[in-house]
PDB file as gemmi writes it, atoms N, CA and C in Angstrom:
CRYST1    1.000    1.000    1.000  90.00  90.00  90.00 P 1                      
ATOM      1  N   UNK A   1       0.813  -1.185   0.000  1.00  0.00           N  
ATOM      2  CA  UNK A   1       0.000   0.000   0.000  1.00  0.00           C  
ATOM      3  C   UNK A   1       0.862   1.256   0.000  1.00  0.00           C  
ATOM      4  N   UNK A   2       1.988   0.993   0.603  1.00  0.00           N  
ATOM      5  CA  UNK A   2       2.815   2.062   0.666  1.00  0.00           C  
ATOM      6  C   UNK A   2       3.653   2.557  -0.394  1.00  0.00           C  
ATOM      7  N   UNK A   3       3.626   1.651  -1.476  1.00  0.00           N  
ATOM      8  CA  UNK A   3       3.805   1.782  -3.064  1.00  0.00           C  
ATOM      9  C   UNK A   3       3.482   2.606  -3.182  1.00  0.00           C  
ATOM     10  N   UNK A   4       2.176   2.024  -3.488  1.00  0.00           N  
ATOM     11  CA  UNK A   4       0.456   3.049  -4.045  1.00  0.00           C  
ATOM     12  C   UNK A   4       0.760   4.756  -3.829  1.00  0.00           C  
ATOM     13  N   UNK A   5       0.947   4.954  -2.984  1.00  0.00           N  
ATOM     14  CA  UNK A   5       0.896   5.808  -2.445  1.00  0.00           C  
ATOM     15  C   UNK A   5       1.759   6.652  -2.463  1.00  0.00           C  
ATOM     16  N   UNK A   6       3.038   6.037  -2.926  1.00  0.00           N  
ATOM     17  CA  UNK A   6       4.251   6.840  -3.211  1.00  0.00           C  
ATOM     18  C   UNK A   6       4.371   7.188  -4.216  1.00  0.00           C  
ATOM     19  N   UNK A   7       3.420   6.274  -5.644  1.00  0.00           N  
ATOM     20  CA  UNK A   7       3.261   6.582  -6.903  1.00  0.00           C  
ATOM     21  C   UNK A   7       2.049   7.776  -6.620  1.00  0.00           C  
ATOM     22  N   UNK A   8       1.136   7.518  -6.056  1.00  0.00           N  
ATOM     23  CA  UNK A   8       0.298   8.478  -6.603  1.00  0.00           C  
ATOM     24  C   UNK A   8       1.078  10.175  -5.902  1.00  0.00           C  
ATOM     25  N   UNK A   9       1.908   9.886  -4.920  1.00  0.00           N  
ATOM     26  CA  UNK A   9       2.653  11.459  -4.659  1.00  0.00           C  
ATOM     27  C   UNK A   9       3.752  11.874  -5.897  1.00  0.00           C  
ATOM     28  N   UNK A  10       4.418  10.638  -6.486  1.00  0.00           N  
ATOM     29  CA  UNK A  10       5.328  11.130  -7.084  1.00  0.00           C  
ATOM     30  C   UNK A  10       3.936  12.003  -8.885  1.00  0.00           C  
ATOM     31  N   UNK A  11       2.994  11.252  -8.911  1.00  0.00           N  
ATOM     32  CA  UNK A  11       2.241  11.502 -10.065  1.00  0.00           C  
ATOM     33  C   UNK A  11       1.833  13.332  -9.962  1.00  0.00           C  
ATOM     34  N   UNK A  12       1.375  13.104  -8.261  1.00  0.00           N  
ATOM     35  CA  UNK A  12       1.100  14.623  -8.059  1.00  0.00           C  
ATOM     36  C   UNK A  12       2.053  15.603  -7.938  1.00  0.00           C  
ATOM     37  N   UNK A  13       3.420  15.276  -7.994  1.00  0.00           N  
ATOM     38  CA  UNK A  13       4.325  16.546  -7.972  1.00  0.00           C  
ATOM     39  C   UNK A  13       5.208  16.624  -9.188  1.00  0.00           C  
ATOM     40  N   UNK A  14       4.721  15.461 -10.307  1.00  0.00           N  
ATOM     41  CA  UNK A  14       4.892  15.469 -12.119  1.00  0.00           C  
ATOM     42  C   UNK A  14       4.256  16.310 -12.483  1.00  0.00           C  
ATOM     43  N   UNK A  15       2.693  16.642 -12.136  1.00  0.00           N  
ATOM     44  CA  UNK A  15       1.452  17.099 -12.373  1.00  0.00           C  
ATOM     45  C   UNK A  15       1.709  17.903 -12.560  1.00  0.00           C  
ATOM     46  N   UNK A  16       1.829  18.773 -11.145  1.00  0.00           N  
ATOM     47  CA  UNK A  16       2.344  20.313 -10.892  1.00  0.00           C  
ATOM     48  C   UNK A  16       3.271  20.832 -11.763  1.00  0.00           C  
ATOM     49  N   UNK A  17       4.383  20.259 -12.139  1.00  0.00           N  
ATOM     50  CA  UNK A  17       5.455  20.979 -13.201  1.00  0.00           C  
ATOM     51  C   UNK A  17       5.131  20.442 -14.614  1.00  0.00           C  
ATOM     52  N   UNK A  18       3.750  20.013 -15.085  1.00  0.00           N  
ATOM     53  CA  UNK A  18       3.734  19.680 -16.366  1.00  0.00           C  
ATOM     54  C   UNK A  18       3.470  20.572 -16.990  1.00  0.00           C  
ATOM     55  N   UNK A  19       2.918  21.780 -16.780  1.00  0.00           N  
ATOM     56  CA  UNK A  19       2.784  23.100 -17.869  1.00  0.00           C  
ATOM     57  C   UNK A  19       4.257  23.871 -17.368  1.00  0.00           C  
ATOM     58  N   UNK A  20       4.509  24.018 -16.440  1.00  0.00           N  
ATOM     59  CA  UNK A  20       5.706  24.605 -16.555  1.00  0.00           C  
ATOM     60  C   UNK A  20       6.925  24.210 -17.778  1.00  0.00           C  
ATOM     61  N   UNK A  21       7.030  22.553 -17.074  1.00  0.00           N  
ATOM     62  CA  UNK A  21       8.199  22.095 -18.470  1.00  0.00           C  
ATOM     63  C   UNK A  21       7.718  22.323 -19.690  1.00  0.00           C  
ATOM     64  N   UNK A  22       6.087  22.304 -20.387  1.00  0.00           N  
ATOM     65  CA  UNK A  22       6.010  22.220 -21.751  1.00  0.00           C  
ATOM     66  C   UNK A  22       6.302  23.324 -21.558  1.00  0.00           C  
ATOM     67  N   UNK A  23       6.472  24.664 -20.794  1.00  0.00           N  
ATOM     68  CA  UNK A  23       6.676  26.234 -21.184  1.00  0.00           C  
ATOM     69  C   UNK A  23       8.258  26.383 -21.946  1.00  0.00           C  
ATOM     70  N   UNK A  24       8.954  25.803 -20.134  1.00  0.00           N  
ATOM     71  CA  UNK A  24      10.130  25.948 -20.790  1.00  0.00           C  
ATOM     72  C   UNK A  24      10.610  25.199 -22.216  1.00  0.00           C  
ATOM     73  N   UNK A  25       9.779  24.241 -22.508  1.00  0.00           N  
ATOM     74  CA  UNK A  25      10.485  23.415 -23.697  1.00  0.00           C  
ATOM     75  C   UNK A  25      10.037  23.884 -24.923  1.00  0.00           C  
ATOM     76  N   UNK A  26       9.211  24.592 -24.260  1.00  0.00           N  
ATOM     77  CA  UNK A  26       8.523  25.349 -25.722  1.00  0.00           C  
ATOM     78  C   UNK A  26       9.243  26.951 -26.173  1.00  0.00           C  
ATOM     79  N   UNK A  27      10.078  27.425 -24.764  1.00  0.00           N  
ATOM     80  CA  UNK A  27      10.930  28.348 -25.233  1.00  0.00           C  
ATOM     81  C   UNK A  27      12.265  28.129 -25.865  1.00  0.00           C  
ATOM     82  N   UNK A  28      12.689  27.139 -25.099  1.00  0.00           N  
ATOM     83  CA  UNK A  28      13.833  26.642 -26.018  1.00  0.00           C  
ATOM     84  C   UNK A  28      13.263  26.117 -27.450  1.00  0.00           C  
ATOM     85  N   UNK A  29      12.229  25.212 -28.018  1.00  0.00           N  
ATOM     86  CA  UNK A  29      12.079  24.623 -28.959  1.00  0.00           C  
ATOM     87  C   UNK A  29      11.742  25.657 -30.126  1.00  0.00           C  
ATOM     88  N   UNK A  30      10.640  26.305 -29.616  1.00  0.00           N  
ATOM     89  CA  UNK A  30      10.027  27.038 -30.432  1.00  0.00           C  
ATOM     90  C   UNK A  30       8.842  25.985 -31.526  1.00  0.00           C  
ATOM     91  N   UNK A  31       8.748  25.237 -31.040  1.00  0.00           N  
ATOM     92  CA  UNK A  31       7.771  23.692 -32.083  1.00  0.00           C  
ATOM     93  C   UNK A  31       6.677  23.415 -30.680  1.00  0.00           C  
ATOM     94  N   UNK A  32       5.573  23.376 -31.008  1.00  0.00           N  
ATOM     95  CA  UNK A  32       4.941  22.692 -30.158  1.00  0.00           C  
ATOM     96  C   UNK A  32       5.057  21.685 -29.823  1.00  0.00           C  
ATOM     97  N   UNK A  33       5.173  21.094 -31.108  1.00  0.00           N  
ATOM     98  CA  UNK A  33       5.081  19.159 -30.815  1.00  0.00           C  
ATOM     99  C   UNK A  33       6.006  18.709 -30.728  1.00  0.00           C  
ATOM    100  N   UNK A  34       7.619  19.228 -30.450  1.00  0.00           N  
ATOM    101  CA  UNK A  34       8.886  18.753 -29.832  1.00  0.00           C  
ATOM    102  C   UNK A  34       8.639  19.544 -28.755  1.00  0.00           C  
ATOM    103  N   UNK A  35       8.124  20.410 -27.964  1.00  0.00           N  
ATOM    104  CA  UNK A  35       8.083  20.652 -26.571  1.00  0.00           C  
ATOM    105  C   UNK A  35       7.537  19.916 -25.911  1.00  0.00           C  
ATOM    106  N   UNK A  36       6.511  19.168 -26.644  1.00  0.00           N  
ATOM    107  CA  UNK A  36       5.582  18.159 -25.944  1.00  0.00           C  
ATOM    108  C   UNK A  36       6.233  16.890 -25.945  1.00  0.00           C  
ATOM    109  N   UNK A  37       6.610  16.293 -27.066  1.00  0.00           N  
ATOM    110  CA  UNK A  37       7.815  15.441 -26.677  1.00  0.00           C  
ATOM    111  C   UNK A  37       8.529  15.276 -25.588  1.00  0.00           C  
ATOM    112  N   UNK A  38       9.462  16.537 -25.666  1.00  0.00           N  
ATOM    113  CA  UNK A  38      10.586  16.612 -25.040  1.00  0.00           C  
ATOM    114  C   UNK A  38      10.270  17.276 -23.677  1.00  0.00           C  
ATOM    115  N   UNK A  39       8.743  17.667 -23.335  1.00  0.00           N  
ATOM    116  CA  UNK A  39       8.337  17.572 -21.757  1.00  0.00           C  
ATOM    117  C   UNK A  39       8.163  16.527 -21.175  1.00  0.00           C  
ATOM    118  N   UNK A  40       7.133  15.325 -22.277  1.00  0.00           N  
ATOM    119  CA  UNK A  40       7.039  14.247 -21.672  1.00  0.00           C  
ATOM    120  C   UNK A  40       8.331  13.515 -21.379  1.00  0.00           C  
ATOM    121  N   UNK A  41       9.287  13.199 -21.939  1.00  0.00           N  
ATOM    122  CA  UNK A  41      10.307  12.684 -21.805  1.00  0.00           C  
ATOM    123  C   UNK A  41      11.222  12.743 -20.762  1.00  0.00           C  
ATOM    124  N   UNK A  42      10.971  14.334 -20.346  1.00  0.00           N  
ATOM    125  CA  UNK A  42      11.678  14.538 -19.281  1.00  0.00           C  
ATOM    126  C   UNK A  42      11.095  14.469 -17.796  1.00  0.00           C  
ATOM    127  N   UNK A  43       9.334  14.404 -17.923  1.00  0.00           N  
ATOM    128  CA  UNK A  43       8.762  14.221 -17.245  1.00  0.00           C  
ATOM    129  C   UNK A  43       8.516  12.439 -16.795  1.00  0.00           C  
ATOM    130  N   UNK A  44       8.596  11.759 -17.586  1.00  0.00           N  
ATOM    131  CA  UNK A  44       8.971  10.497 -17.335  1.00  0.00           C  
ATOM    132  C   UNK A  44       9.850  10.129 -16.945  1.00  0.00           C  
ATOM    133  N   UNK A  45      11.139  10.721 -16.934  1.00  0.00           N  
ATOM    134  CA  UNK A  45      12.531  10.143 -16.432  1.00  0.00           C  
ATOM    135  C   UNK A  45      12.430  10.630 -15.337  1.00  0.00           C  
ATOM    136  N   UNK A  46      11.872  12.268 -14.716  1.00  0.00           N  
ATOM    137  CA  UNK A  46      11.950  12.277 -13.672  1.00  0.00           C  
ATOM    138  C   UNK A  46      10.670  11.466 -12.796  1.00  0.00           C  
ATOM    139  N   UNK A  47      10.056  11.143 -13.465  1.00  0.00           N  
ATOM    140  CA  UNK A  47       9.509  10.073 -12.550  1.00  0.00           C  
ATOM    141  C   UNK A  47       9.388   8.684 -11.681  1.00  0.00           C  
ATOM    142  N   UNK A  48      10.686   8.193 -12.593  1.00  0.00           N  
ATOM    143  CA  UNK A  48      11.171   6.895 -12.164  1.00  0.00           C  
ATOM    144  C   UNK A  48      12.166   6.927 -10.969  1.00  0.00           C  
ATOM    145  N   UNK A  49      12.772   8.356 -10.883  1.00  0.00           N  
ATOM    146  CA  UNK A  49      13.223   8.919  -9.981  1.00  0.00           C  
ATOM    147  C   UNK A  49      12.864   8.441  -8.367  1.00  0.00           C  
ATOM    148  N   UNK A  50      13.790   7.802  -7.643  1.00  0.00           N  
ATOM    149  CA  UNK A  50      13.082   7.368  -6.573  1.00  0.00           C  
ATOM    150  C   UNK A  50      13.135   8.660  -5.379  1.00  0.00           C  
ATOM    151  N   UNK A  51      12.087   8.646  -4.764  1.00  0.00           N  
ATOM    152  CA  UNK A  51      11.890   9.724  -3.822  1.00  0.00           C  
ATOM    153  C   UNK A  51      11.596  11.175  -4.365  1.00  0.00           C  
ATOM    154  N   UNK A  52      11.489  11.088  -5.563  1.00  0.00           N  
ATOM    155  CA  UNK A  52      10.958  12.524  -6.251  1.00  0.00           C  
ATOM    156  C   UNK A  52      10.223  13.442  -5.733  1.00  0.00           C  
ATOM    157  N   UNK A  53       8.790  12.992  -5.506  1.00  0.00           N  
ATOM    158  CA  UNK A  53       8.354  13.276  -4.222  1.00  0.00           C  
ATOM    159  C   UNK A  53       8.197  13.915  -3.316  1.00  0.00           C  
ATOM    160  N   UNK A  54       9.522  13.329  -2.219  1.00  0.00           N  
ATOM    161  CA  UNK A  54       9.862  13.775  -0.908  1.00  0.00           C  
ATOM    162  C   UNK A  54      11.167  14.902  -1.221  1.00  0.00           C  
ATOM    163  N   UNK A  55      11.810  15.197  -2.241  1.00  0.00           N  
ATOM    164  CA  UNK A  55      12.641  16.032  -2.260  1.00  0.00           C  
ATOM    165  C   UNK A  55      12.050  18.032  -2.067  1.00  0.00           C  
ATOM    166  N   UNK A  56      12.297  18.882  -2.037  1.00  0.00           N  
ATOM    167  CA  UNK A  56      11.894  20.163  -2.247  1.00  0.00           C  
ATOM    168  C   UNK A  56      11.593  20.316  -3.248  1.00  0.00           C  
ATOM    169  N   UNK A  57      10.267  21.618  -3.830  1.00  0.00           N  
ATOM    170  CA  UNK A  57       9.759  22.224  -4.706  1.00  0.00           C  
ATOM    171  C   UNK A  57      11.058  22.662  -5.535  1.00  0.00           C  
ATOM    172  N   UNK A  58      11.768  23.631  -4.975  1.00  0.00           N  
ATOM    173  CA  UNK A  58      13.281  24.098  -5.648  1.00  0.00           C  
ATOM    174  C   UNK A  58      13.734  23.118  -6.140  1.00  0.00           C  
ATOM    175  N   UNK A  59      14.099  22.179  -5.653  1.00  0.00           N  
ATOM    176  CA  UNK A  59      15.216  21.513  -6.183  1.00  0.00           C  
ATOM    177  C   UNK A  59      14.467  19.904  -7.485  1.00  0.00           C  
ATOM    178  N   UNK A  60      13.207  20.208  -7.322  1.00  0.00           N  
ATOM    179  CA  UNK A  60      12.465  19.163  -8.304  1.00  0.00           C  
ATOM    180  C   UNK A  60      12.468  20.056  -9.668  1.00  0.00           C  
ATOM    181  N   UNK A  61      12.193  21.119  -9.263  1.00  0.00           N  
ATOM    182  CA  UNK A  61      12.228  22.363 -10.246  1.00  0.00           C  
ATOM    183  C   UNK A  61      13.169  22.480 -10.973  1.00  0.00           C  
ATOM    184  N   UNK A  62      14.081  22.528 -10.279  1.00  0.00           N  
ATOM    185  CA  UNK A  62      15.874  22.281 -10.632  1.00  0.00           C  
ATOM    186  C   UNK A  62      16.472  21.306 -11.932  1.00  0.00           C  
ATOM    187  N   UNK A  63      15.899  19.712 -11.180  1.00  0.00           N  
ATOM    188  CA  UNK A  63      16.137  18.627 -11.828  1.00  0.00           C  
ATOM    189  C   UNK A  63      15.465  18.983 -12.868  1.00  0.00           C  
ATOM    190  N   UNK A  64      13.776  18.798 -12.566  1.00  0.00           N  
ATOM    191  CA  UNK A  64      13.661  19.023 -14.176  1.00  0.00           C  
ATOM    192  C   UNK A  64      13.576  20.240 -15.512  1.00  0.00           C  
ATOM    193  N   UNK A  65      14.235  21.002 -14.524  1.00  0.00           N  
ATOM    194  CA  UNK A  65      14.757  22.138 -15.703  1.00  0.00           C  
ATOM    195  C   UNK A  65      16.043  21.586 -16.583  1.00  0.00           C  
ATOM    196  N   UNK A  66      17.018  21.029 -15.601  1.00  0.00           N  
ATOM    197  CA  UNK A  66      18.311  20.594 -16.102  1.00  0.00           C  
ATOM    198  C   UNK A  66      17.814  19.155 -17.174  1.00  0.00           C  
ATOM    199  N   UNK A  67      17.006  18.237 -16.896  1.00  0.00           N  
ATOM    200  CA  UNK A  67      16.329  17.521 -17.897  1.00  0.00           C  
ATOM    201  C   UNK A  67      15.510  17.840 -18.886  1.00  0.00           C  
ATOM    202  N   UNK A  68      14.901  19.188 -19.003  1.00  0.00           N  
ATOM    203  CA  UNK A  68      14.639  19.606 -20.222  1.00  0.00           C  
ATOM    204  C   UNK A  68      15.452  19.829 -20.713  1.00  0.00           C  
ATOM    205  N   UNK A  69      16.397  20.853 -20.569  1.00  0.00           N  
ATOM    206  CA  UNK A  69      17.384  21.128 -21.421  1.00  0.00           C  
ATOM    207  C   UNK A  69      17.802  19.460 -22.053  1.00  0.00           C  
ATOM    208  N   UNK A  70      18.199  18.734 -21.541  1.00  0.00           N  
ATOM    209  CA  UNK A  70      18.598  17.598 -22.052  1.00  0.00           C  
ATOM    210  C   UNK A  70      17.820  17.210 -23.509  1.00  0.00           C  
ATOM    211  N   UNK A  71      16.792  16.608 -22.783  1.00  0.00           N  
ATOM    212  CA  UNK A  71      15.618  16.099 -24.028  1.00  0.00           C  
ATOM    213  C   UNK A  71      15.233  16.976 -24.865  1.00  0.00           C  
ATOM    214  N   UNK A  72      15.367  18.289 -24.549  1.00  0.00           N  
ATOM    215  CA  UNK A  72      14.991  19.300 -25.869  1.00  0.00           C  
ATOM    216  C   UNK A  72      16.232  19.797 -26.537  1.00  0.00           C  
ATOM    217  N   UNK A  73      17.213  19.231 -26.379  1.00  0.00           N  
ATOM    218  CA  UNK A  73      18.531  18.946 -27.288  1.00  0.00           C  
ATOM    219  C   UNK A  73      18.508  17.430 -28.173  1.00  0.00           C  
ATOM    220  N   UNK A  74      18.157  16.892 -27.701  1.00  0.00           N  
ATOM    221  CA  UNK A  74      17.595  14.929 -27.936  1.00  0.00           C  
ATOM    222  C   UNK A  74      16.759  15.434 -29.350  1.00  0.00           C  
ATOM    223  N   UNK A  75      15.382  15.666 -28.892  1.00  0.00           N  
ATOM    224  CA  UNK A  75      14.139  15.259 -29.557  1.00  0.00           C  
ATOM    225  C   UNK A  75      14.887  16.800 -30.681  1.00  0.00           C  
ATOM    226  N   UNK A  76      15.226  17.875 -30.455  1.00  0.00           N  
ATOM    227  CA  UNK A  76      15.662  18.883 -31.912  1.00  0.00           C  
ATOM    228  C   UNK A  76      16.542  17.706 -32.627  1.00  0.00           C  
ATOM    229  N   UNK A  77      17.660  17.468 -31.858  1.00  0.00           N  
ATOM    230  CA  UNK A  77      18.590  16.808 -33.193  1.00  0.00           C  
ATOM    231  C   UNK A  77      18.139  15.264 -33.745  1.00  0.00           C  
ATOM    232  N   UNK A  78      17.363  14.889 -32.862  1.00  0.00           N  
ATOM    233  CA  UNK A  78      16.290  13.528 -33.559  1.00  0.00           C  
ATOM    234  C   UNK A  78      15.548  14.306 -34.768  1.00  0.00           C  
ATOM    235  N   UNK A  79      15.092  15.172 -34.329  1.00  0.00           N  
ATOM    236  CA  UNK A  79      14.127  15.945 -35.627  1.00  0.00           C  
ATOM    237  C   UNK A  79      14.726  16.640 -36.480  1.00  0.00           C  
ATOM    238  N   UNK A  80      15.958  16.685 -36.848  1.00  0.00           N  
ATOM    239  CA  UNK A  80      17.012  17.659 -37.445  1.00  0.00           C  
ATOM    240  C   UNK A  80      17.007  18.672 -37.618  1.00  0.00           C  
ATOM    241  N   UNK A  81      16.140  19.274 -36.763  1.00  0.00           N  
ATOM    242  CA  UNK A  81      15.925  20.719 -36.046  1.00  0.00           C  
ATOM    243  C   UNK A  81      17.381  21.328 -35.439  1.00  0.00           C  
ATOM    244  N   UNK A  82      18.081  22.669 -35.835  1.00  0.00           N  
ATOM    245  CA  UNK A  82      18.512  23.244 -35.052  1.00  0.00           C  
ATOM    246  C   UNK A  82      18.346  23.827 -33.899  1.00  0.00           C  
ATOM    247  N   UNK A  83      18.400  23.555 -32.404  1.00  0.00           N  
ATOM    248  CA  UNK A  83      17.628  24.415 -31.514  1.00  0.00           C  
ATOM    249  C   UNK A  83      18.472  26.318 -31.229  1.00  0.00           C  
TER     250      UNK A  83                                                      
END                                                                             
C-alpha cells in the first residue's frame, strides 16, 4: 500500500510541473510538438526517480529544468531541427 501511495505522490508533484516544463520546452524549442515530446520525456525520467516526491519544490524544479534542457537537445537533433 505504501507503493500506491508513493506513486500516486510522485504523479502529483509530475502534475504540478507539467505546464511549466512544456513552457520551458517550448521556449527553447520554439515547435509545439517537440516541446511536448521533449516535456514528456523529461517528465517520465523524472519520474522513475526514486523519492521525487519527498525532495523540495526548488530543487524538483531544478532537476527538471536541467532535464529539459537535455531532451529538448535529444528530440531537436532527432528531428534535425537546429535548436
Amino acid at each position: 500500500m505504501q507503493a500506491a501511495a508513493s506513486l500516486d505522490e510522485t504523479v502529483e508533484a509530475l502534475r504540478e510541473l507539467e505546464t511549466w516544463s512544456y513552457q520551458l520546452a517550448f521556449y527553447i524549442l520554439q515547435d509545439e510538438r517537440l516541446a511536448a515530446e521533449a516535456g514528456k520525456q523529461a517528465l517520465l525520467a523524472m519520474g522513475s526517480e526514486q523519492a521525487f516526491h519527498l525532495q523540495p519544490e526548488a530543487e524538483r524544479r531544478d532537476k527538471v529544468k536541467k532535464m529539459i534542457m537535455r531532451k529538448a537537445l535529444i528530440v531537436s537533433a532527432s528531428s534535425g531541427r537546429r535548436s
